[in-house]
C-alpha positions in Angstrom: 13.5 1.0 19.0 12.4 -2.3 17.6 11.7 -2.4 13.5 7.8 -3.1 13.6 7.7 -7.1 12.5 5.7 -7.5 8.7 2.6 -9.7 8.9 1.5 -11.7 5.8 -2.3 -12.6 5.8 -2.4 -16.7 4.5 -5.8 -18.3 3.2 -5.5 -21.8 2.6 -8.5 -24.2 3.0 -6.4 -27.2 4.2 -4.8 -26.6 8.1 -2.0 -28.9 7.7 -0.9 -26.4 4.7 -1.6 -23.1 7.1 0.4 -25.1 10.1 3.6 -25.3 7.6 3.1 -21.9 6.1 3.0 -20.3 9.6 5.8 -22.5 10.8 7.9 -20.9 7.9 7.1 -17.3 8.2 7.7 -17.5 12.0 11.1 -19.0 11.4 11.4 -15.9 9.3 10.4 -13.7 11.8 7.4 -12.5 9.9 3.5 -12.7 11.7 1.3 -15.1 10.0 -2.5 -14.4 10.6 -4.1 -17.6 8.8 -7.5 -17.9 7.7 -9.1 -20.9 5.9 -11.5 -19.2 3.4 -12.0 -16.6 0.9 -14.8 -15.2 2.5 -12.7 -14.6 6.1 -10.0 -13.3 4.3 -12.1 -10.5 2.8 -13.3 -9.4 5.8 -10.2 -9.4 7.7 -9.2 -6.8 5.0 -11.6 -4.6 5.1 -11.8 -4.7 8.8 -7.7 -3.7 9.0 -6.8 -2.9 5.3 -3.4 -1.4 6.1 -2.5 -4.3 8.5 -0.9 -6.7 5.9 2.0 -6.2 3.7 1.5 -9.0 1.8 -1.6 -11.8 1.0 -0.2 -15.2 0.7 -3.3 -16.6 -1.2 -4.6 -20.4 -2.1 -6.1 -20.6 -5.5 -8.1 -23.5 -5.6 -10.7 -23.3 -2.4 -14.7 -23.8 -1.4 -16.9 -21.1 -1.7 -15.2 -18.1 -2.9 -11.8 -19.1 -4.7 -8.7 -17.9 -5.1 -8.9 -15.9 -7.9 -12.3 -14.0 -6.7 -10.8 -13.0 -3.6 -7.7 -11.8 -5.5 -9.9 -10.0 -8.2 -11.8 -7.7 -4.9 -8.6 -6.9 -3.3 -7.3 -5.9 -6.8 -10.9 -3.7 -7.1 -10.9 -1.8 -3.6 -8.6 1.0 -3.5 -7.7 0.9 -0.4 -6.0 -2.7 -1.2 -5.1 -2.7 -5.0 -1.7 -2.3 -4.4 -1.4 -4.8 -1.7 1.1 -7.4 -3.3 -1.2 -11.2 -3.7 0.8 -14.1 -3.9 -1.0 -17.1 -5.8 -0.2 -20.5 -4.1 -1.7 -23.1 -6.5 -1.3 -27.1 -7.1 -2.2 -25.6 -10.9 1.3 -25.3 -12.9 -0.3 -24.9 -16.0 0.3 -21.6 -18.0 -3.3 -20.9 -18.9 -3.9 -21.1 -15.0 -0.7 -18.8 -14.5 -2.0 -16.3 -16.9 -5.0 -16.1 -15.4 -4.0 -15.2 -12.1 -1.4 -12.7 -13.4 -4.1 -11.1 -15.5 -6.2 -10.6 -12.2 -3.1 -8.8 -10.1 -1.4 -11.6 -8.6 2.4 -10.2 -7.5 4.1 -13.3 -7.5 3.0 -17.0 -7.9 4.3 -20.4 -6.6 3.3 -24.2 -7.0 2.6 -26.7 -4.0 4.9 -27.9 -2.8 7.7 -25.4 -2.4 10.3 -25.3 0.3 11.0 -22.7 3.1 14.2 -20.7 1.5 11.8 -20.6 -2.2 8.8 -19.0 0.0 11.0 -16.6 2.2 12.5 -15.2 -0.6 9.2 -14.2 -2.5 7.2 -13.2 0.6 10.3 -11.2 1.6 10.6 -9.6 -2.0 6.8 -8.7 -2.0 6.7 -7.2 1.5 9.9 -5.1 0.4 7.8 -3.9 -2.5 5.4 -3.3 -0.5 7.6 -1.3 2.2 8.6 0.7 -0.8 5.7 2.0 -2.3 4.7 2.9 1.5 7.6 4.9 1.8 6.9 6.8 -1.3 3.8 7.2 -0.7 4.6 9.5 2.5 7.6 11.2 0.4 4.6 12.0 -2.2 2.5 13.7 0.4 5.6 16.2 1.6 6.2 17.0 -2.2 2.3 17.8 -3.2 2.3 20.8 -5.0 6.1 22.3 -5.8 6.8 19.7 -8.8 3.8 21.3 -10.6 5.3 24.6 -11.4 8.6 23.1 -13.2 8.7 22.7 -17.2 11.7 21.4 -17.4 14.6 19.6 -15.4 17.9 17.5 -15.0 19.3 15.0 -12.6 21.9 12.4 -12.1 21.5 9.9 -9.2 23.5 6.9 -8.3 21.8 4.4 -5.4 18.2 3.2 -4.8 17.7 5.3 -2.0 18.4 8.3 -4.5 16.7 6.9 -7.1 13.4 6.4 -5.0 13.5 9.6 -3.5 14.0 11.4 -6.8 11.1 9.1 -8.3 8.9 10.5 -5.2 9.6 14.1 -6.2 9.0 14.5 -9.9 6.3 12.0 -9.5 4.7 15.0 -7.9 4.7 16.9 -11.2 2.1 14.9 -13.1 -2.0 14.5 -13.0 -2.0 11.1 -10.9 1.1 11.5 -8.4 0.8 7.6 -7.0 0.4 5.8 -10.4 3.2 7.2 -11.9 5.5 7.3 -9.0 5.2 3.3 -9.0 6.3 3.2 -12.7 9.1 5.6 -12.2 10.7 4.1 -9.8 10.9 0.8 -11.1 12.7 2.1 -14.5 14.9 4.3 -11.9 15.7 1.3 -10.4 16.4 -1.0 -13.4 19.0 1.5 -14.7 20.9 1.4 -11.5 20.7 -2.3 -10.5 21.1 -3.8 -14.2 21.9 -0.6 -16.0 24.6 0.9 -14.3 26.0 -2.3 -11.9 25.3 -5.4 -14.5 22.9 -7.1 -12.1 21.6 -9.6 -14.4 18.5 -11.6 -14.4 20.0 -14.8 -13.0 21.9 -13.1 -10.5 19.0 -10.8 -9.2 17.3 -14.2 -8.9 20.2 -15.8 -6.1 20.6 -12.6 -4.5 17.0 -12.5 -3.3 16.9 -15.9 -2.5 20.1 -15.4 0.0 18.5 -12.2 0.8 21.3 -9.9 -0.2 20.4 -8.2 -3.3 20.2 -4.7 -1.6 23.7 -5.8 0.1 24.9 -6.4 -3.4 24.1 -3.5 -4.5 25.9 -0.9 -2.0 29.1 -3.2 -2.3 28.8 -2.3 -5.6 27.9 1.5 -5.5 31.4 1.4 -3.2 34.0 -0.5 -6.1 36.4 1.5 -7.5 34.2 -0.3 -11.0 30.9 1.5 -10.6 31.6 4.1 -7.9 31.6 6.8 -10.6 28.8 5.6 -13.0 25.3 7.7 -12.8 22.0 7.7 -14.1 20.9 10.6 -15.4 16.7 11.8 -15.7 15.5 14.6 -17.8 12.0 16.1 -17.2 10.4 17.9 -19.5 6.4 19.1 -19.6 4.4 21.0 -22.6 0.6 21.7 -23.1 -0.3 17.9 -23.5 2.4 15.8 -21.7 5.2 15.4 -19.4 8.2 13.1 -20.8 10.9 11.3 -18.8 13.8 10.1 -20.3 16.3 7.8 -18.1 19.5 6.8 -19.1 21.6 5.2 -17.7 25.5 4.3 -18.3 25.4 0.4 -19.1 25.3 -1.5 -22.6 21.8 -1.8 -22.4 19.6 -5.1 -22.9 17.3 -6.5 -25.0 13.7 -5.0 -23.5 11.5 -6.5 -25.5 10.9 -9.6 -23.2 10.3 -7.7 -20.2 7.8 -5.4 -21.2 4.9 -7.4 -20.7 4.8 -10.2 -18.0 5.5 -13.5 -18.9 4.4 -17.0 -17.9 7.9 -17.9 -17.7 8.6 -15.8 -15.3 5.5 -16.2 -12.8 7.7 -18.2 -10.4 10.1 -16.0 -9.9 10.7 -13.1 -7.4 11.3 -10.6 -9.3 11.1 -9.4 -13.3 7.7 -7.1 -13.4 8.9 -3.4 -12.6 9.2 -2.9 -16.8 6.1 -4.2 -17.0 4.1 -2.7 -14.5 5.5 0.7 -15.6 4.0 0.2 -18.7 0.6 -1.4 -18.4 -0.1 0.8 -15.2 2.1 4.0 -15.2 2.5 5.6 -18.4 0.9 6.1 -21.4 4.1 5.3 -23.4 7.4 3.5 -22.2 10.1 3.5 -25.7 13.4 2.3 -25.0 16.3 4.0 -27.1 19.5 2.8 -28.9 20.6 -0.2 -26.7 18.3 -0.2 -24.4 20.4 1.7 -21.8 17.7 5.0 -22.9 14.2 4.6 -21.6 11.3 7.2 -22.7 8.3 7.7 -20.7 5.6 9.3 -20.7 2.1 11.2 -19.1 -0.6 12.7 -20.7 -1.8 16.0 -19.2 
Protein backbone atom coordinates (compact mmCIF):
# COMPACT_ATOMS: atom_id res chain seq x y z
CA UNK A 1 0.00 0.00 0.00
CA UNK A 2 1.26 3.33 -1.16
CA UNK A 3 2.06 6.17 1.78
CA UNK A 4 -0.77 8.77 0.74
CA UNK A 5 1.57 11.74 -1.01
CA UNK A 6 1.37 15.38 1.30
CA UNK A 7 -0.06 18.29 -0.59
CA UNK A 8 1.08 21.85 0.29
CA UNK A 9 -1.51 24.62 -0.79
CA UNK A 10 0.94 27.78 -2.43
CA UNK A 11 -0.62 31.41 -2.90
CA UNK A 12 1.67 33.58 -4.69
CA UNK A 13 0.35 36.45 -6.82
CA UNK A 14 3.24 36.17 -9.45
CA UNK A 15 2.98 32.70 -11.79
CA UNK A 16 6.54 32.58 -12.65
CA UNK A 17 7.09 32.24 -8.59
CA UNK A 18 4.02 29.43 -8.33
CA UNK A 19 5.83 27.59 -11.75
CA UNK A 20 9.23 27.28 -9.50
CA UNK A 21 7.45 26.55 -6.27
CA UNK A 22 5.57 23.67 -7.92
CA UNK A 23 8.55 22.52 -9.87
CA UNK A 24 10.26 22.08 -6.35
CA UNK A 25 7.66 20.37 -4.40
CA UNK A 26 7.09 17.90 -7.32
CA UNK A 27 10.78 17.13 -7.41
CA UNK A 28 10.04 16.38 -3.79
CA UNK A 29 7.34 14.29 -4.39
CA UNK A 30 4.92 16.52 -2.60
CA UNK A 31 1.36 17.88 -4.53
CA UNK A 32 1.33 21.52 -5.10
CA UNK A 33 -2.19 22.99 -5.59
CA UNK A 34 -1.29 26.80 -6.44
CA UNK A 35 -3.50 29.57 -6.31
CA UNK A 36 -2.73 33.28 -7.08
CA UNK A 37 -4.72 35.10 -4.35
CA UNK A 38 -5.72 35.44 -0.84
CA UNK A 39 -9.11 35.35 -1.52
CA UNK A 40 -8.92 31.71 -3.57
CA UNK A 41 -6.91 30.43 -1.07
CA UNK A 42 -9.57 30.94 1.67
CA UNK A 43 -11.93 29.27 -0.09
CA UNK A 44 -10.10 26.39 -1.15
CA UNK A 45 -9.81 25.86 2.75
CA UNK A 46 -12.92 25.98 3.71
CA UNK A 47 -14.11 23.96 0.79
CA UNK A 48 -11.40 20.88 1.83
CA UNK A 49 -10.01 22.07 5.32
CA UNK A 50 -8.25 18.74 6.01
CA UNK A 51 -6.83 18.51 2.47
CA UNK A 52 -3.52 20.37 3.12
CA UNK A 53 -0.79 19.69 5.51
CA UNK A 54 0.87 22.74 5.06
CA UNK A 55 0.07 26.52 3.44
CA UNK A 56 3.02 27.84 1.74
CA UNK A 57 1.89 31.56 1.81
CA UNK A 58 3.07 34.94 -0.09
CA UNK A 59 3.03 37.91 2.11
CA UNK A 60 2.91 40.83 0.16
CA UNK A 61 -0.25 40.35 -2.50
CA UNK A 62 -3.46 42.39 -4.11
CA UNK A 63 -6.52 42.41 -2.40
CA UNK A 64 -6.33 40.34 0.68
CA UNK A 65 -2.55 39.95 1.80
CA UNK A 66 -0.59 37.68 3.24
CA UNK A 67 -0.90 38.24 6.61
CA UNK A 68 -4.95 38.52 6.52
CA UNK A 69 -5.25 35.24 5.05
CA UNK A 70 -2.78 33.88 7.60
CA UNK A 71 -4.68 35.74 10.48
CA UNK A 72 -8.42 33.62 9.24
CA UNK A 73 -6.75 30.41 8.95
CA UNK A 74 -5.14 31.06 12.40
CA UNK A 75 -9.09 32.08 13.65
CA UNK A 76 -11.11 29.05 12.20
CA UNK A 77 -10.80 26.01 14.20
CA UNK A 78 -10.92 23.73 11.98
CA UNK A 79 -7.52 25.25 10.40
CA UNK A 80 -5.58 26.91 13.37
CA UNK A 81 -3.29 24.30 13.62
CA UNK A 82 -2.51 24.03 10.06
CA UNK A 83 1.26 24.93 9.88
CA UNK A 84 1.53 28.69 7.46
CA UNK A 85 4.66 29.25 5.97
CA UNK A 86 5.34 33.10 5.30
CA UNK A 87 7.26 33.64 1.94
CA UNK A 88 8.16 37.31 1.84
CA UNK A 89 10.71 39.69 -0.22
CA UNK A 90 10.43 41.60 3.54
CA UNK A 91 13.61 40.49 5.68
CA UNK A 92 13.10 43.00 8.13
CA UNK A 93 12.44 42.00 11.75
CA UNK A 94 9.48 44.17 12.46
CA UNK A 95 7.92 42.37 9.32
CA UNK A 96 9.15 38.96 10.80
CA UNK A 97 7.56 39.67 14.09
CA UNK A 98 4.53 40.44 12.69
CA UNK A 99 3.92 37.43 10.90
CA UNK A 100 5.12 35.26 13.80
CA UNK A 101 2.80 37.19 16.10
CA UNK A 102 -0.21 36.21 13.68
CA UNK A 103 0.72 32.10 13.64
CA UNK A 104 3.09 31.84 10.87
CA UNK A 105 5.06 28.19 11.45
CA UNK A 106 8.00 29.02 9.65
CA UNK A 107 9.19 31.90 7.44
CA UNK A 108 11.53 32.35 4.49
CA UNK A 109 12.83 35.30 2.23
CA UNK A 110 12.69 35.38 -1.75
CA UNK A 111 14.81 34.02 -3.18
CA UNK A 112 15.54 30.75 -1.51
CA UNK A 113 16.81 27.56 -3.10
CA UNK A 114 15.13 24.11 -3.54
CA UNK A 115 17.12 22.03 -0.58
CA UNK A 116 16.31 25.50 1.95
CA UNK A 117 12.48 25.10 0.92
CA UNK A 118 12.28 21.21 1.07
CA UNK A 119 13.62 21.08 4.30
CA UNK A 120 11.05 23.59 5.91
CA UNK A 121 7.97 22.34 3.98
CA UNK A 122 9.10 18.88 4.88
CA UNK A 123 9.57 19.85 8.69
CA UNK A 124 6.10 21.60 8.76
CA UNK A 125 4.18 18.74 7.09
CA UNK A 126 5.95 16.36 9.70
CA UNK A 127 4.65 18.60 12.40
CA UNK A 128 1.67 18.48 10.94
CA UNK A 129 1.63 14.50 10.43
CA UNK A 130 2.33 14.47 14.17
CA UNK A 131 -0.19 16.34 15.71
CA UNK A 132 -2.61 14.22 13.36
CA UNK A 133 -1.50 11.19 14.76
CA UNK A 134 -2.00 12.36 18.20
CA UNK A 135 -4.95 13.62 17.61
CA UNK A 136 -6.42 9.95 16.76
CA UNK A 137 -4.30 8.51 19.85
CA UNK A 138 -6.27 11.29 21.94
CA UNK A 139 -9.65 10.08 20.84
CA UNK A 140 -8.89 6.12 21.89
CA UNK A 141 -7.61 7.46 25.37
CA UNK A 142 -10.85 9.98 26.17
CA UNK A 143 -11.88 9.28 29.41
CA UNK A 144 -9.37 6.68 31.41
CA UNK A 145 -6.48 9.44 32.20
CA UNK A 146 -9.15 11.37 34.18
CA UNK A 147 -9.44 9.08 37.10
CA UNK A 148 -5.47 9.01 37.92
CA UNK A 149 -4.02 11.53 40.72
CA UNK A 150 -0.79 10.62 40.40
CA UNK A 151 1.77 8.78 38.14
CA UNK A 152 5.37 7.81 36.91
CA UNK A 153 7.06 6.97 33.62
CA UNK A 154 10.32 6.61 31.87
CA UNK A 155 10.40 6.58 28.02
CA UNK A 156 13.34 6.65 25.70
CA UNK A 157 12.38 7.35 21.65
CA UNK A 158 9.94 9.75 19.96
CA UNK A 159 7.59 7.27 19.17
CA UNK A 160 7.30 6.61 23.08
CA UNK A 161 7.52 9.94 23.96
CA UNK A 162 4.51 10.87 21.62
CA UNK A 163 2.46 8.15 22.49
CA UNK A 164 2.92 8.72 26.25
CA UNK A 165 2.20 12.66 25.55
CA UNK A 166 -1.15 11.37 23.78
CA UNK A 167 -2.20 9.49 26.91
CA UNK A 168 -1.74 11.75 29.89
CA UNK A 169 -2.69 14.54 27.71
CA UNK A 170 -6.01 12.80 28.21
CA UNK A 171 -6.01 13.69 31.95
CA UNK A 172 -6.53 17.42 31.76
CA UNK A 173 -9.55 19.97 30.85
CA UNK A 174 -8.48 20.69 27.14
CA UNK A 175 -6.92 17.21 25.88
CA UNK A 176 -5.63 18.78 22.25
CA UNK A 177 -3.95 21.95 23.63
CA UNK A 178 -2.02 20.44 26.05
CA UNK A 179 -1.06 17.32 24.23
CA UNK A 180 0.73 19.84 21.58
CA UNK A 181 2.84 21.34 24.42
CA UNK A 182 3.62 18.03 25.97
CA UNK A 183 4.97 16.58 23.43
CA UNK A 184 7.22 19.09 22.24
CA UNK A 185 9.05 19.25 25.88
CA UNK A 186 8.91 15.19 25.71
CA UNK A 187 10.61 15.61 22.67
CA UNK A 188 13.23 18.18 23.60
CA UNK A 189 14.44 15.99 26.46
CA UNK A 190 15.00 13.10 24.22
CA UNK A 191 16.47 14.76 21.03
CA UNK A 192 18.73 17.53 23.02
CA UNK A 193 18.24 16.24 26.46
CA UNK A 194 19.10 12.86 26.57
CA UNK A 195 21.14 12.42 22.84
CA UNK A 196 22.95 16.10 22.74
CA UNK A 197 21.21 17.10 19.46
CA UNK A 198 22.20 20.65 19.47
CA UNK A 199 20.69 23.52 17.81
CA UNK A 200 23.20 23.65 14.91
CA UNK A 201 23.08 20.18 14.31
CA UNK A 202 19.11 19.82 14.42
CA UNK A 203 19.47 22.59 11.84
CA UNK A 204 21.78 20.14 9.07
CA UNK A 205 19.91 17.16 9.89
CA UNK A 206 16.61 18.48 8.67
CA UNK A 207 18.06 20.01 5.80
CA UNK A 208 19.58 16.45 4.68
CA UNK A 209 16.35 15.08 5.93
CA UNK A 210 17.76 12.72 8.51
CA UNK A 211 17.09 14.12 11.81
CA UNK A 212 14.62 11.25 12.71
CA UNK A 213 17.49 8.79 11.19
CA UNK A 214 19.83 10.44 13.65
CA UNK A 215 18.03 9.90 16.28
CA UNK A 216 17.41 6.00 16.24
CA UNK A 217 21.17 5.58 15.40
CA UNK A 218 21.48 7.20 18.43
CA UNK A 219 18.76 5.47 20.71
CA UNK A 220 20.97 2.12 19.31
CA UNK A 221 24.88 3.38 20.64
CA UNK A 222 26.21 1.62 23.27
CA UNK A 223 26.39 6.02 24.47
CA UNK A 224 22.75 6.70 24.91
CA UNK A 225 21.09 3.23 24.60
CA UNK A 226 20.58 3.22 28.38
CA UNK A 227 19.70 6.97 29.08
CA UNK A 228 15.77 7.72 29.83
CA UNK A 229 13.45 10.40 30.37
CA UNK A 230 11.44 10.16 33.16
CA UNK A 231 7.64 12.14 33.58
CA UNK A 232 5.88 12.47 36.82
CA UNK A 233 2.06 13.22 36.87
CA UNK A 234 0.53 14.58 39.56
CA UNK A 235 -3.20 16.33 39.90
CA UNK A 236 -4.84 18.12 43.14
CA UNK A 237 -8.11 20.23 43.52
CA UNK A 238 -6.78 23.11 41.21
CA UNK A 239 -4.05 21.73 38.87
CA UNK A 240 -2.32 18.96 37.24
CA UNK A 241 1.68 19.30 37.24
CA UNK A 242 4.16 17.54 34.88
CA UNK A 243 7.58 17.41 35.65
CA UNK A 244 10.11 16.01 32.76
CA UNK A 245 13.45 15.28 33.30
CA UNK A 246 15.55 14.09 31.50
CA UNK A 247 19.24 12.69 31.85
CA UNK A 248 21.46 15.39 29.91
CA UNK A 249 23.48 18.57 31.41
CA UNK A 250 20.75 20.70 30.61
CA UNK A 251 20.82 24.13 28.58
CA UNK A 252 20.36 27.52 28.92
CA UNK A 253 16.23 27.91 28.37
CA UNK A 254 15.89 31.21 28.55
CA UNK A 255 16.30 31.96 24.73
CA UNK A 256 13.95 29.53 23.66
CA UNK A 257 11.04 30.30 25.54
CA UNK A 258 9.56 32.78 23.55
CA UNK A 259 10.14 32.94 19.68
CA UNK A 260 12.72 34.83 18.29
CA UNK A 261 13.34 36.90 15.19
CA UNK A 262 16.47 35.23 14.88
CA UNK A 263 15.27 32.22 14.53
CA UNK A 264 12.28 32.85 12.03
CA UNK A 265 14.29 31.26 9.18
CA UNK A 266 14.94 28.34 10.49
CA UNK A 267 13.18 24.91 10.58
CA UNK A 268 12.95 24.26 13.66
CA UNK A 269 13.32 26.04 17.43
CA UNK A 270 9.47 26.78 18.54
CA UNK A 271 8.29 23.49 20.48
CA UNK A 272 9.50 25.49 24.08
CA UNK A 273 7.80 28.19 22.93
CA UNK A 274 4.66 27.06 21.76
CA UNK A 275 4.35 24.90 24.95
CA UNK A 276 4.34 27.93 26.79
CA UNK A 277 2.37 30.57 25.06
CA UNK A 278 -0.26 27.91 24.01
CA UNK A 279 -0.21 24.78 26.33
CA UNK A 280 0.26 25.50 29.82
CA UNK A 281 -0.38 27.92 32.21
CA UNK A 282 3.24 27.69 33.64
CA UNK A 283 6.39 26.07 32.02
CA UNK A 284 9.62 26.49 35.01
CA UNK A 285 12.74 24.79 34.03
CA UNK A 286 14.77 23.44 37.14
CA UNK A 287 18.49 23.22 38.08
CA UNK A 288 20.26 23.03 34.65
CA UNK A 289 17.71 22.96 32.65
CA UNK A 290 17.65 19.19 32.21
CA UNK A 291 14.09 19.60 34.81
CA UNK A 292 11.14 21.03 33.06
CA UNK A 293 7.80 21.94 35.22
CA UNK A 294 4.52 22.24 33.65
CA UNK A 295 1.53 22.95 34.39
CA UNK A 296 -2.72 22.98 33.90
CA UNK A 297 -5.15 24.69 35.73
CA UNK A 298 -8.30 22.61 36.52
Amino acid sequence: MHKKKSSVLVVDDEQFNLDIIEEFLIDADIEAVCVDGGEQALSILNETPHRFSAVLLDRMMPGIDGIEVLSKIKADKKLNRLPVIMQTAKGGQQHMVEGLTAGAHYYLTKPYDQKTLIAIVNTAVRDYQNYLHIQDSLKETAETLKMMDKGQFTFKSLHESRNLAALLANACPDSERVVLGLTELMTNAVEHGNLGIGYEEKSKLNILGEWENEIERRLSSSLYKDKVVNIEFSRNDTEITFLITDQGPGFDWNEYMEISPERAFDSHGRGIAMANSMSFDQIEYLDTGNKVRATVPL
